[in-house]
C-alpha positions as CSV (number, residue, x, y, z in Angstrom):
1,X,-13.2,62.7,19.0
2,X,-16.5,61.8,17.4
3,X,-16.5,57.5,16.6
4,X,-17.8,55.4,14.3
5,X,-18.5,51.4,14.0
6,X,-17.3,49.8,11.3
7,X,-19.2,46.3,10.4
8,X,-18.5,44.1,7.5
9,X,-21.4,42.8,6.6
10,X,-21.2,39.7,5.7
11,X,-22.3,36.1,8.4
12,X,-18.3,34.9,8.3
13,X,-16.9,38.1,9.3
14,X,-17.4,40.9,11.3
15,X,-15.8,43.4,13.4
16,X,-15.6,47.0,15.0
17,X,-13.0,49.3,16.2
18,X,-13.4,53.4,16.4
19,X,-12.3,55.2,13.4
20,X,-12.4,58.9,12.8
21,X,-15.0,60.6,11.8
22,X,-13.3,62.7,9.0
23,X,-12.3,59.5,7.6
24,X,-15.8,59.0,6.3
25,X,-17.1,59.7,3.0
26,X,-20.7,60.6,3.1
27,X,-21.5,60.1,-0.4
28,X,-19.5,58.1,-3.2
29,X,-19.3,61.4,-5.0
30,X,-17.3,63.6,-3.6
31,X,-17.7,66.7,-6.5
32,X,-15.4,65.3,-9.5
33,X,-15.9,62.5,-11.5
34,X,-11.9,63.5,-12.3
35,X,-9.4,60.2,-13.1
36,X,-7.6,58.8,-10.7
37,X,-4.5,56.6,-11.6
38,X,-4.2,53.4,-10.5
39,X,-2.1,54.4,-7.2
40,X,-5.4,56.1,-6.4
41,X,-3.4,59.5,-7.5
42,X,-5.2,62.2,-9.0
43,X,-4.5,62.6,-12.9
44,X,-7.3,64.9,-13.9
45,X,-4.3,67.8,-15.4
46,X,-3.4,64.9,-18.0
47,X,-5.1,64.8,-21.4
48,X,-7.2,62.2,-21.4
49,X,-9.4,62.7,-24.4
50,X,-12.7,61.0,-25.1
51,X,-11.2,57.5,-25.0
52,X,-11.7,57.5,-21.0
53,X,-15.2,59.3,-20.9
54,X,-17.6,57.6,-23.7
55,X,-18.0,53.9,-25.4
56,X,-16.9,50.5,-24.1
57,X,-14.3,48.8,-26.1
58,X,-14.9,44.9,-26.9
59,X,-11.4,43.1,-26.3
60,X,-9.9,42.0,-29.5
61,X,-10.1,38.4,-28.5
62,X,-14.0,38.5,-27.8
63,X,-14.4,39.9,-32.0
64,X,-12.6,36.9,-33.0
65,X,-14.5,34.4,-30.8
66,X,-18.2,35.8,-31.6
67,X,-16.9,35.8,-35.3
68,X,-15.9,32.3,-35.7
69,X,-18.9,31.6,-33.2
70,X,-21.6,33.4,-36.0
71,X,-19.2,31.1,-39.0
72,X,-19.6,27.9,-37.4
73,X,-23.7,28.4,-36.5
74,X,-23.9,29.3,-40.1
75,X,-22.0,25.8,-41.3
76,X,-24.5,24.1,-38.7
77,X,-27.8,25.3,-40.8
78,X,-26.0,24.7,-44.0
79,X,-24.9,21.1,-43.3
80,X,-28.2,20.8,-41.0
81,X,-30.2,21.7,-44.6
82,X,-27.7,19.5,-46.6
83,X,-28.6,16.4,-44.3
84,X,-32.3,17.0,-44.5
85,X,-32.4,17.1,-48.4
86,X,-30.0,13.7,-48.4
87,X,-33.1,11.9,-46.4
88,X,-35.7,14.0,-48.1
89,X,-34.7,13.9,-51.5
90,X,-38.4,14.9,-52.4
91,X,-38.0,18.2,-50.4
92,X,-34.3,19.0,-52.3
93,X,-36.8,18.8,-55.3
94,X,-39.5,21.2,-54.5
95,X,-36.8,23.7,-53.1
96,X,-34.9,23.9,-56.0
97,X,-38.1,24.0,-58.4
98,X,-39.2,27.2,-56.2
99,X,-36.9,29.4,-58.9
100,X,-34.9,29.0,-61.9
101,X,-31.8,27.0,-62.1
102,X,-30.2,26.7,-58.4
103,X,-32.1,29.6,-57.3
104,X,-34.4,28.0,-55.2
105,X,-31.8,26.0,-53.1
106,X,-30.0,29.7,-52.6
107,X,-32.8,31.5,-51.5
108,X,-33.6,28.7,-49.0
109,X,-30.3,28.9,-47.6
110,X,-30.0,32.3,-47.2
111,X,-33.2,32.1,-45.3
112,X,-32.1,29.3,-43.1
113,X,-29.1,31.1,-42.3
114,X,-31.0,34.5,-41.5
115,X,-33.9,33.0,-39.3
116,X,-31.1,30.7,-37.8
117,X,-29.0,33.7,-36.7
118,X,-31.7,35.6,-35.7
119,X,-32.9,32.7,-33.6
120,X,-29.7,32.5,-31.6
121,X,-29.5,36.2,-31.4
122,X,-33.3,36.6,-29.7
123,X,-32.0,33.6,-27.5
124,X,-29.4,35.3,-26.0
125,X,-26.6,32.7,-27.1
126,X,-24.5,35.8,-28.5
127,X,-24.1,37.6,-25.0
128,X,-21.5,37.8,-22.6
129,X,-20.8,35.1,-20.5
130,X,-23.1,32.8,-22.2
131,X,-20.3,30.6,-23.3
132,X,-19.7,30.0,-19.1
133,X,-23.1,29.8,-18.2
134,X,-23.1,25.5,-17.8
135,X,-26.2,23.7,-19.0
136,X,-28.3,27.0,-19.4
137,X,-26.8,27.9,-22.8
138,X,-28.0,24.5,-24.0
139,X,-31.3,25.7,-22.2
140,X,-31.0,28.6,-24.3
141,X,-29.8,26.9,-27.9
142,X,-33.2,24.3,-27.3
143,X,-35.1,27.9,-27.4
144,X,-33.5,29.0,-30.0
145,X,-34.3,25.9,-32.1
146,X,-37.9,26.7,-30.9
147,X,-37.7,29.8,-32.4
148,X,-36.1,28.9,-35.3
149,X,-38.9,26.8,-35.9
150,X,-41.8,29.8,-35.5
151,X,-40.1,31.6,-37.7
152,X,-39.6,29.4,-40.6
153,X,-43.3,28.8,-40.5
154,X,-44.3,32.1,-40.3
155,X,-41.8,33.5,-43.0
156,X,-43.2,30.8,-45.2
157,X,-46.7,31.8,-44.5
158,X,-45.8,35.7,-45.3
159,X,-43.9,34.8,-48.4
160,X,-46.2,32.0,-49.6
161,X,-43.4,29.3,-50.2
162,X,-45.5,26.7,-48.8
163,X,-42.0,24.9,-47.8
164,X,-42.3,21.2,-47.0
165,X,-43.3,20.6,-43.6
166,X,-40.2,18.4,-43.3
167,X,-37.6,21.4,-43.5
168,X,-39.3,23.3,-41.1
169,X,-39.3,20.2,-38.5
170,X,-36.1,18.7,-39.4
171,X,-34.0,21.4,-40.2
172,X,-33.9,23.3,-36.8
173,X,-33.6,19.6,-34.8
174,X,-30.8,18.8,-36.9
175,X,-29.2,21.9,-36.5
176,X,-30.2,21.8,-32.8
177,X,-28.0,18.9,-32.6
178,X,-25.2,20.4,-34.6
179,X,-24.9,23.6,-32.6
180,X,-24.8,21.6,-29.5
181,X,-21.7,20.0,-30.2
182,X,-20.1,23.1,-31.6
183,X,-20.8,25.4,-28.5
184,X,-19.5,22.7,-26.6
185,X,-16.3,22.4,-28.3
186,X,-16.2,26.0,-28.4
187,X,-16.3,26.3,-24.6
188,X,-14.3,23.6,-24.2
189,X,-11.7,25.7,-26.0
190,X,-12.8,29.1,-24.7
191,X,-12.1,27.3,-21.0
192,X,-8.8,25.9,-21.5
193,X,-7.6,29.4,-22.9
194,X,-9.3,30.7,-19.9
195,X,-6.9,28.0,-17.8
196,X,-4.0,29.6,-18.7
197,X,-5.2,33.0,-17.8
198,X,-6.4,34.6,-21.5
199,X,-9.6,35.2,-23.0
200,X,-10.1,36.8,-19.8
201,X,-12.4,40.3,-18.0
202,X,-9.6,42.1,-16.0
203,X,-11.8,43.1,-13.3
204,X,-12.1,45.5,-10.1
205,X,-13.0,43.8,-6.7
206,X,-15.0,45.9,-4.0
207,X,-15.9,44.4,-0.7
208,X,-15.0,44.3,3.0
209,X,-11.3,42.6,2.8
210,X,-13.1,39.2,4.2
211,X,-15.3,39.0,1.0
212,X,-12.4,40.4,-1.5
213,X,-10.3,37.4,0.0
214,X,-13.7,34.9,-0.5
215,X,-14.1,36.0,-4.2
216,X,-10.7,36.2,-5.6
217,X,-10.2,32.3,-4.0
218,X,-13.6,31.5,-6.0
219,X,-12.1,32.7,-8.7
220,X,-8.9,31.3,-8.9
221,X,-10.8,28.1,-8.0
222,X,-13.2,28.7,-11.1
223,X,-11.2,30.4,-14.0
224,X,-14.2,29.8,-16.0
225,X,-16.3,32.8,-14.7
226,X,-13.8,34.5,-16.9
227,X,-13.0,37.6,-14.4
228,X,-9.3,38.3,-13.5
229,X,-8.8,40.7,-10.5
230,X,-6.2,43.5,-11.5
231,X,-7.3,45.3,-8.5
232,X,-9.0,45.5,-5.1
233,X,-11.1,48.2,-3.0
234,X,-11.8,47.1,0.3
235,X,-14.2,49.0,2.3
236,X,-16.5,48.5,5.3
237,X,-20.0,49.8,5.8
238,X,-19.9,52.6,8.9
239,X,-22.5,54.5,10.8
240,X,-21.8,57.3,13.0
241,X,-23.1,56.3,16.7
242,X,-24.4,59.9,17.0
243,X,-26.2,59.6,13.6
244,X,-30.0,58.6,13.3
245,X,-29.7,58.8,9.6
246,X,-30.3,55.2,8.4
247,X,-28.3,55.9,4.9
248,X,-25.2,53.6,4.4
249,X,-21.6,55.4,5.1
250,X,-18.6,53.3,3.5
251,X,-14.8,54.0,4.6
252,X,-12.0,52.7,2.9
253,X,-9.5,49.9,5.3
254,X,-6.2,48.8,4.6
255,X,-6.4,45.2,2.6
256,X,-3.6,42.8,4.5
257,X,-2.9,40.0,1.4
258,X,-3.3,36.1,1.8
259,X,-0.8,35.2,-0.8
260,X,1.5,36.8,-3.6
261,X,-0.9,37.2,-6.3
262,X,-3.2,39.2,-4.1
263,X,-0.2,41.2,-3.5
264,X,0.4,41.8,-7.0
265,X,-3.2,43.7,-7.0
266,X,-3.6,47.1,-7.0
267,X,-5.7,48.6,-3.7
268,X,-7.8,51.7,-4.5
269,X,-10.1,53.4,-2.7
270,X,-14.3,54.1,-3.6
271,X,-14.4,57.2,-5.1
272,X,-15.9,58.6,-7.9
273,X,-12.5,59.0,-9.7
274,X,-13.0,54.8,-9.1
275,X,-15.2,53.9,-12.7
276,X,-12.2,56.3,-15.1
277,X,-9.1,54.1,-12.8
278,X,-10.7,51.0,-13.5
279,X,-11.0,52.1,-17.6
280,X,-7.5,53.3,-17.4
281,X,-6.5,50.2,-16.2
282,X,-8.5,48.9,-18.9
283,X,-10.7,47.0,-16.5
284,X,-14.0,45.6,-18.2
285,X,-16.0,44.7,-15.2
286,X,-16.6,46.0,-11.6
287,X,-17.4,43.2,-9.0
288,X,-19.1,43.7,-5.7
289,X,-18.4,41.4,-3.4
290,X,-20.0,42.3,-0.5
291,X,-21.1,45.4,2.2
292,X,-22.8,47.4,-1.0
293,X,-26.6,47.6,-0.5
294,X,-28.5,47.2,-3.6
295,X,-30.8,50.0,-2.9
296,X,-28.4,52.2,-1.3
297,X,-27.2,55.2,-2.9
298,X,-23.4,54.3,-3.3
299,X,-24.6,51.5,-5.2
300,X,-26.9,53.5,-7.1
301,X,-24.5,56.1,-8.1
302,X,-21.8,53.6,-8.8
303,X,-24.1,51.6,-11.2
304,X,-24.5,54.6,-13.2
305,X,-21.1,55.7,-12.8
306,X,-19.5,52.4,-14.1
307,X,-22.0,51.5,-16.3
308,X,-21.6,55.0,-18.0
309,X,-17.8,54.1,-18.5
310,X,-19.0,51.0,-20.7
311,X,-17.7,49.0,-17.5
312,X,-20.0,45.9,-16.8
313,X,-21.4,45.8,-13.2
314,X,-21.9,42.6,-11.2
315,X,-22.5,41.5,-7.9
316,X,-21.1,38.1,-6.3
317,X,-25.5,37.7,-6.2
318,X,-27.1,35.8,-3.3
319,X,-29.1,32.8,-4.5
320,X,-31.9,34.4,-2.2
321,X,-31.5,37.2,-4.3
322,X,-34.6,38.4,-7.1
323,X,-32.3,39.2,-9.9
324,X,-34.6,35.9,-11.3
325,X,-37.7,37.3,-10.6
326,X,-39.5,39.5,-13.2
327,X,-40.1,42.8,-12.0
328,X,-43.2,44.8,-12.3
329,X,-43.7,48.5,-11.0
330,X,-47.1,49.0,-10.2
331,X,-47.7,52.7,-9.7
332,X,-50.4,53.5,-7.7
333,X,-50.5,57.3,-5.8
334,X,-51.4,56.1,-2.6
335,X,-48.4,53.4,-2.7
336,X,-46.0,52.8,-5.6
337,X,-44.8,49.1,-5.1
338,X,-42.4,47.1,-7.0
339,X,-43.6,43.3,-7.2
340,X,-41.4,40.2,-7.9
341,X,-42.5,37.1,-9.5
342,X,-40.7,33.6,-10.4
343,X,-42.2,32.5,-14.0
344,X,-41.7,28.9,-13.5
345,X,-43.5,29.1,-10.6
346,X,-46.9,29.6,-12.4
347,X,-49.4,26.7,-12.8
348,X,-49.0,26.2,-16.2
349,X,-45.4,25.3,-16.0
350,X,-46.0,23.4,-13.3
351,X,-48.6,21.4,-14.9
352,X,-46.2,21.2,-17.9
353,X,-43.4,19.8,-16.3
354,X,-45.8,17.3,-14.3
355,X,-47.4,15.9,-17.5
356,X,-43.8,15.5,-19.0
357,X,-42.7,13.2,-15.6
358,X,-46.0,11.0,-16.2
359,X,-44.9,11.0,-20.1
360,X,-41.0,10.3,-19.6
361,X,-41.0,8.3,-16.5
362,X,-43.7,5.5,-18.1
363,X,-41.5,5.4,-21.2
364,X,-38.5,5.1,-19.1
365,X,-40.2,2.4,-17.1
366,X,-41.3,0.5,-20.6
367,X,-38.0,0.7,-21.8
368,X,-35.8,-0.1,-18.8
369,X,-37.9,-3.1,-17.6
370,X,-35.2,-5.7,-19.1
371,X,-32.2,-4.0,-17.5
372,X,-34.3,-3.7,-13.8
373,X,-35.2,-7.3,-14.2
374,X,-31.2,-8.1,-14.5
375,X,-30.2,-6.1,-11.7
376,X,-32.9,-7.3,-9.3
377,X,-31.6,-10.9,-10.5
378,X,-27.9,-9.9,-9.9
379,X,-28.8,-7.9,-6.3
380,X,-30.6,-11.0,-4.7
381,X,-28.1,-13.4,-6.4
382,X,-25.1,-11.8,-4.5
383,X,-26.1,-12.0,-1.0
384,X,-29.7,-13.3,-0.8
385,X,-30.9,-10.0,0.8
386,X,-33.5,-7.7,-0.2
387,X,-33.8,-6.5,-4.1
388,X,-35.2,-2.8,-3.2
389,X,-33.9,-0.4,-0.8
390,X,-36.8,1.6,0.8
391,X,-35.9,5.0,2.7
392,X,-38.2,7.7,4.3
393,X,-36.9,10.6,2.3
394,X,-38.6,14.4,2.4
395,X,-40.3,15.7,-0.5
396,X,-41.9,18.6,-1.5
397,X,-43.1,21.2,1.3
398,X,-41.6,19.4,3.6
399,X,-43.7,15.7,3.2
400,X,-42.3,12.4,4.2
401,X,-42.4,9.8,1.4
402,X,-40.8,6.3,0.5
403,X,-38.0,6.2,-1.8
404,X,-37.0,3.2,-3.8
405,X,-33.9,2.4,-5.0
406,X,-31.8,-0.9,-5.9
407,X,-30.1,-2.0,-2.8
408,X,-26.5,-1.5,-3.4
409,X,-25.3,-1.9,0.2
410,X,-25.2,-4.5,2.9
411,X,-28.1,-5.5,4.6
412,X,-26.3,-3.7,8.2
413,X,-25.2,-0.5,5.8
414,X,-27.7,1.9,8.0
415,X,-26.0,0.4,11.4
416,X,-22.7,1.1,11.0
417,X,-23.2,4.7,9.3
418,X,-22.7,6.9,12.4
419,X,-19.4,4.9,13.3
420,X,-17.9,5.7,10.0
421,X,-18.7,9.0,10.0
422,X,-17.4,9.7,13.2
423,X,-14.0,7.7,11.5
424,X,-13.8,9.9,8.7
425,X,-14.6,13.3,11.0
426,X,-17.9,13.7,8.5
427,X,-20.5,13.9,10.4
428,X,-21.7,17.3,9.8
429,X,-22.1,16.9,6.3
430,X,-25.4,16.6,4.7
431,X,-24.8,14.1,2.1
432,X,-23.1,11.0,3.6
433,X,-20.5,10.0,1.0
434,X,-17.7,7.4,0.9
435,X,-15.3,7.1,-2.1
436,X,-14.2,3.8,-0.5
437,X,-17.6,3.0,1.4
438,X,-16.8,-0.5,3.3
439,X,-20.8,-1.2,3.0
440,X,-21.2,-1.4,-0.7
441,X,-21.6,-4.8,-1.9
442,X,-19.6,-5.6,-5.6
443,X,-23.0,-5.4,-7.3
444,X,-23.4,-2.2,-6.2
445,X,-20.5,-0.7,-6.7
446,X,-21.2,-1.4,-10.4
447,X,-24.7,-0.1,-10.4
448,X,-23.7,2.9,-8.2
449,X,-20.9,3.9,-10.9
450,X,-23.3,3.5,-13.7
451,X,-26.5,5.0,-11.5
452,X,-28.3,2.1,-12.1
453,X,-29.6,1.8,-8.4
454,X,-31.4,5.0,-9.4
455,X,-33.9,3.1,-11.6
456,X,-37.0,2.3,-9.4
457,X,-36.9,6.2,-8.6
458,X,-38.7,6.4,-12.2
459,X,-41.9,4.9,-9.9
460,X,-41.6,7.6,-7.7
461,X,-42.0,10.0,-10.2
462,X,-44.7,8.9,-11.9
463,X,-46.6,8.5,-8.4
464,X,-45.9,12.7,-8.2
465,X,-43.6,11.7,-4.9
466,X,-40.4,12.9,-7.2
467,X,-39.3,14.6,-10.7
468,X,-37.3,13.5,-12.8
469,X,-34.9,16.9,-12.4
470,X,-35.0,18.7,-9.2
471,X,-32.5,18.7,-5.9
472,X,-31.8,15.5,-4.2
473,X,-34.1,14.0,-2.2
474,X,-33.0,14.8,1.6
475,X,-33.2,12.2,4.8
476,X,-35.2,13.8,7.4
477,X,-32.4,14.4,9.7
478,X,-30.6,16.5,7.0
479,X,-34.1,18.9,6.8
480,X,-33.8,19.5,10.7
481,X,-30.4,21.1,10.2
482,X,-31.6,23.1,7.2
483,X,-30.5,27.2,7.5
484,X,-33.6,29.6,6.5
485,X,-32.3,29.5,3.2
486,X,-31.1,26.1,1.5
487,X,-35.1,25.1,3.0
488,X,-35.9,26.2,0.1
489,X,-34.8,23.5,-1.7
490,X,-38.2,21.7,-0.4
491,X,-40.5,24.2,-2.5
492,X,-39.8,22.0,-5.4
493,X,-40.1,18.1,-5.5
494,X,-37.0,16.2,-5.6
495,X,-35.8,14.9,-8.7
496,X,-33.9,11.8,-9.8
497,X,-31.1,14.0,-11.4
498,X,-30.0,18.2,-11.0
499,X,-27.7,20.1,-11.1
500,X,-26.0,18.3,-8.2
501,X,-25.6,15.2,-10.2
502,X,-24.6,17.2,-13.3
503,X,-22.2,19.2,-11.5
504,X,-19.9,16.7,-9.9
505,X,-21.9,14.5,-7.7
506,X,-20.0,13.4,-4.6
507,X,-17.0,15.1,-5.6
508,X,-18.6,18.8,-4.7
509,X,-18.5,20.1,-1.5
510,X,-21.1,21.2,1.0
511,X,-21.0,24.5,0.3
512,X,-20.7,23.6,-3.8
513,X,-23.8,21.1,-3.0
514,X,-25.9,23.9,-1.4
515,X,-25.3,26.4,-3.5
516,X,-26.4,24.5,-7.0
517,X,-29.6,23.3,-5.4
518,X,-30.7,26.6,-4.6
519,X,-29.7,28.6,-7.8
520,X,-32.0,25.6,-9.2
521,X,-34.7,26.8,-7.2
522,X,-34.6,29.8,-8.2
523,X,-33.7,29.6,-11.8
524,X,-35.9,26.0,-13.2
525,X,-37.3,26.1,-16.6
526,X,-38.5,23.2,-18.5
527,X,-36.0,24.2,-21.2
528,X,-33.4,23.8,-18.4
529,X,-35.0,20.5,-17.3
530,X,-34.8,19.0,-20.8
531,X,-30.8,20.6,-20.7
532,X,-29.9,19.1,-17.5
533,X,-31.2,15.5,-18.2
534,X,-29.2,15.5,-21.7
535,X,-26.3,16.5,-19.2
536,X,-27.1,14.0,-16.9
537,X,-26.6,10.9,-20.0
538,X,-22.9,12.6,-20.0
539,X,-22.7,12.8,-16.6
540,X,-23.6,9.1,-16.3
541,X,-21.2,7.9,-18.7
542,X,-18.3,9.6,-17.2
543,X,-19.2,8.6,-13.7
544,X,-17.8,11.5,-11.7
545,X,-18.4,11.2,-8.2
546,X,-20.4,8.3,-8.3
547,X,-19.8,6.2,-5.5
């Protein structure tokens, strides 16, 4: 009997045993796109109308949210307007003497409101999954002030209002402000909903049974991604070991479950009947997990086959992945080629976000003097040792510099290091972290919690050793344990804050650590910067996992 090798393809977990040939399906569609039920019988004798076939129904829940999310923006450009005219009185005057009676105020409005709207819209703040997306919607709400801003000027221009310069300042920053606090209460709500298991994208799962078990625990660990598995297809990539064909052959396995909720899923197998189950089961996204190819023709043909349903398509996406890149298909005859590039990788955000760590980091030298004088006072008053705290740290590319910070340890903190993280068994982790650290000093413990220590880092920056937003600046022995990929993390320079720092700190775990550096690498924007360091005033005053 003819074999095959099944391989899961994934680093954690892989495998082979024979499996008959007859077992494989060559291609994903197997000559009906007829419904299967969820049981993975077929139903195509039913009546199943158009319902199943064409359009993608929006959940009920997901009309109500946008709805009161388009009420409240609009409250934010009216109050935002109302504000500006109680400081500008003189600008509430020339509005309202553009027309006849109140006219003028009206018409201002209801052009706030429309550029406002439309502002939000062009930045994306409307789509799906925004509301989850962390500090890049606030990334995408300072663009949309931007644009807010263009647009006032230029529909002034056009319609010669010749509007104070003041409204078309003031008005998006205040409402910049305002919109901010009301997407974060709104996803403050949207999350604690999604806690208790509404508000939710009942989705379908495919993936080797190793990566359906890794996503559905990330999910239960993050509710806030908003995807709730109502079923699983587990399937393992298989090539014929008589077969020179290169093409990808899946075959459906058995899924064993690792608790009773993954029991209470429904298994089915990859089909084409898979995209009409997954609409009867009134699934609203498909999830790959694993094993799928991106440029393999399963995938292809599932994309369209899912997509057609109105069935949203995502991938569990490697952060090595180019789904940030911009892509460009440059077809020539002798060679058609598809080319990637990273945006923020250009030199004219990279000379942007240099000039704004020269700009920020001497203001925040200026202005932090006093309290660095203090805690160099309160440092050397404690134990007589050393203010500063130098340490060889590795920057950008891979080159060695010297780090300052206030010295919040004792003087024989580097000394005793190894024996305590042999003690606590954590000696393979990269970042060396103690909730109850024995070597920090009282002073420190203080400064630590309010990230004081952090201060003479703002010299670093302003040297061009650091940024003020980047990954964390890595010891040299961490670099020479670096996998191919988290080495990334060196084509940037190190910042003083990141997503680490916004994201939980000490409190995150390696693989949590690892992962938020790199999606920074390959996702920065200077509107993200300027997001992230707002974050990182929250993150300072609620001190989580700073110690």
């Amino acid at each position: 009997m003819p074999h095959v090798r099944i391989s899961a393809s994934r680093a954690s977990a892989s495998f082979s045993a024979p499996v008959d040939t007859a077992a494989i399906t060559p291609t994903f569609f197997d000559g009906t796109y007829f419904s299967s039920a969820p049981d993975g019988s077929s139903t195509h004798n039913d009546n199943m109308g158009t319902h199943y076939l064409t359009g993608y129904s929006i959940p009920k829940w997901r009309y109500i949210y946008n709805t009161t999310l388009v009420a409240l923006d609009l409250l934010t450009i009216i109050a935002a307007s109302g504000i500006v005219f109680l400081f500008r009185p003189s600008a509430y005057a020339y509005v309202r003497g553009i027309g006849p009676g109140e006219y003028g105020i009206f018409s201002f409005l209801a052009l706030a409101c429309a550029s406002w709207l439309i502002s939000l819209y062009a930045a994306r703040t409307y789509e799906r999954h925004t509301m989850g997306e962390g500090y890049a919607l606030y990334a995408k709400l300072l663009n949309a002030a931007f644009i807010d801003f263009i647009m006032l000027c230029t529909l002034g221009y056009l319609f010669h209002l010749s509007l104070p310069r003041s409204l078309n300042i003031f008005v998006p920053l205040v409402s910049l402000v305002l919109v901010i606090i009301e997407r974060w209460a709104m996803r403050r709500a949207l999350h604690r909903n999604r806690m208790k298991g509404e508000f939710n994208y009942p989705t379908v799962v495919i993936g080797s049974p190793e990566g359906i078990h890794d996503a559905l625990e990330q999910l239960r660990q993050c509710p806030s991604v908003g995807y709730a598995p109502v079923a699983v297809c587990p399937v393992v990539s298989a090539k014929k070991e008589d077969d020179a064909d290169q093409a990808q052959h899946l075959v459906s396995v058995p899924f064993a479950p690792a608790n009773d909720s993954e029991a209470r899923l429904k298994v089915l197998p990859l089909n084409s009947h898979l995209p009409q189950t997954a609409k009867r089961m009134k699934a609203r996204t498909v999830l790959v997990a694993d094993v799928l190819t991106r440029d393999s023709e399963t995938m292809r043909t599932l994309s369209l086959a899912v997509e057609s349903m109105g069935i949203e398509l995502a991938m569990t996406a490697s952060v090595a992945d180019l789904s940030g890149a911009d892509l460009h298909f440059r077809n020539d005859p002798s060679m058609p080629v598809v080319t990637a590039r990273l945006t923020q990788y250009s030199a004219i955000t990279r000379i942007l976000k240099r000039i704004c760590d020269i700009v920020l980091s001497a203001i925040a030298i200026i202005l932090s003097s006093p309290i660095m004088l203090w805690v160099a006072y309160k440092v050397k008053r404690e134990d007589g040792g050393p203010v500063f705290y130098s340490q060889t740290r590795i920057g950008i590319y891979g080159k060695p510099f010297t780090m300052y910070k206030f010295r919040s340890m004792r003087t024989d903190a580097d000394k005793i290091k190894a024996k305590l993280a042999k003690e606590r068994g954590i000696e393979d982790r990269f970042v060396f972290k103690l909730k109850d650290d024995p070597r920090v000093t009282k002073i420190g413990h203080f400064i630590r919690k309010t990230s004081l220590d952090e201060f003479p880092q703002f010299f670093n920056v302003f040297k061009g050793d650091m940024s003020l937003v980047g990954p964390r600046p890595p010891l040299p022995e961490e670099v020479a344990r670096y996998g191919m990929l988290y080495s990334t993390r060196l084509l940037v320079k190190p910042g003083i804050t990141g997503p680490w720092q916004i994201s939980g700190r000490s409190d995150l775990t390696q693989k949590q650590s690892e992962y938020a550096d790199v999606s920074y690498i390959q996702d920065w924007s200077i509107t993200g910067d300027i997001a992230i360091l707002l974050k990182t005033v929250v993150a300072v005053f609620k001190g989580t996992g700073s110690y």
